[in-house]
N, C-alpha and C positions, 0 to 999 in steps of 0.2 A: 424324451421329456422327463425332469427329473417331479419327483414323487413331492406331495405338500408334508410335512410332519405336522403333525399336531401337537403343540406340547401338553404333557401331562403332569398337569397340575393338580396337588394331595396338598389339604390344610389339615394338620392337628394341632387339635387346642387343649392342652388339661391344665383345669383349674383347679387349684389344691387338693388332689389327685384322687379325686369326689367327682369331676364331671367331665366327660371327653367327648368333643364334637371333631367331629371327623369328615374330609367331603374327599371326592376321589372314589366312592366305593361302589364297584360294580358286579359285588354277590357274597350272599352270607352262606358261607359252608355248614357251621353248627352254632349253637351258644347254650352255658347253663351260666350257674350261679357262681361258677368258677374261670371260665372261659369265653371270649366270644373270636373264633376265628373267622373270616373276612377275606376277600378280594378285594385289591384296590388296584388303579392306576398301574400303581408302582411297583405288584407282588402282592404275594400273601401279607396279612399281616395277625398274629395273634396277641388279647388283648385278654390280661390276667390280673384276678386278683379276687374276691371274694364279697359276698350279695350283690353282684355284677346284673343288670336291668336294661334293659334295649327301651328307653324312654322314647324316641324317634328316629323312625328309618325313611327315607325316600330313595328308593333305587330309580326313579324316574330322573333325580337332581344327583344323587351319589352321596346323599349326607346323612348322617347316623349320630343322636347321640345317645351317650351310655354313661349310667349313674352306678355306684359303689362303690366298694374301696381298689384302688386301681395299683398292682403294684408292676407292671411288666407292660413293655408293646415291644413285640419282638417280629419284624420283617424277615421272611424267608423266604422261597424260590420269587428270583424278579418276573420269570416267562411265563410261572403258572398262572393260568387265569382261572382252571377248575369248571366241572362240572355245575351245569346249572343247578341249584339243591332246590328242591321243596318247599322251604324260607323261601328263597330267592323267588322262584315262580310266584310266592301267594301275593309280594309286594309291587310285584311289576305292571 
């Protein structure tokens, strides 16, 4: 019997590159004022730039947004999914 797939489906939104809503995300590894790196769906994703601010997170729905100056989203390994972090546990 063959297997159902589920598709996985990641929205990014950045709005004049001041506010990114993001859905897909199933765990936050770290974040400061310079970085916020992130599990999604689809891989790693790290998300850069400077007075960077975790306005809203719901790991329950996978949606996160983040306000500052935003100059980089950079996707890396697709398979990693990571260790569940600290973050991660206190939002779930």
């Amino acid at each position: 019997m063959a297997e159902k797939i589920t598709a996985k489906n990641q929205n990014i939104i950045l709005e004049d590159r001041k506010k990114l809503n993001i859905s897909g995300i199933t765990d936050v590894d770290s974040f400061d004022e310079k970085s916020v790196c992130l599990y999604t769906q689809l891989g790693e994703l790290t998300i850069r730039g400077n007075d960077l601010h975790i306005d809203s997170m719901s790991i329950e729905n996978g949606d996160m947004t983040i306000s500052g100056d935003i100059s980089a989203m950079i996707y890396g390994d697709r398979d990693k999914k990571g260790p569940v972090s600290a973050i991660g546990r206190l939002f779930r």
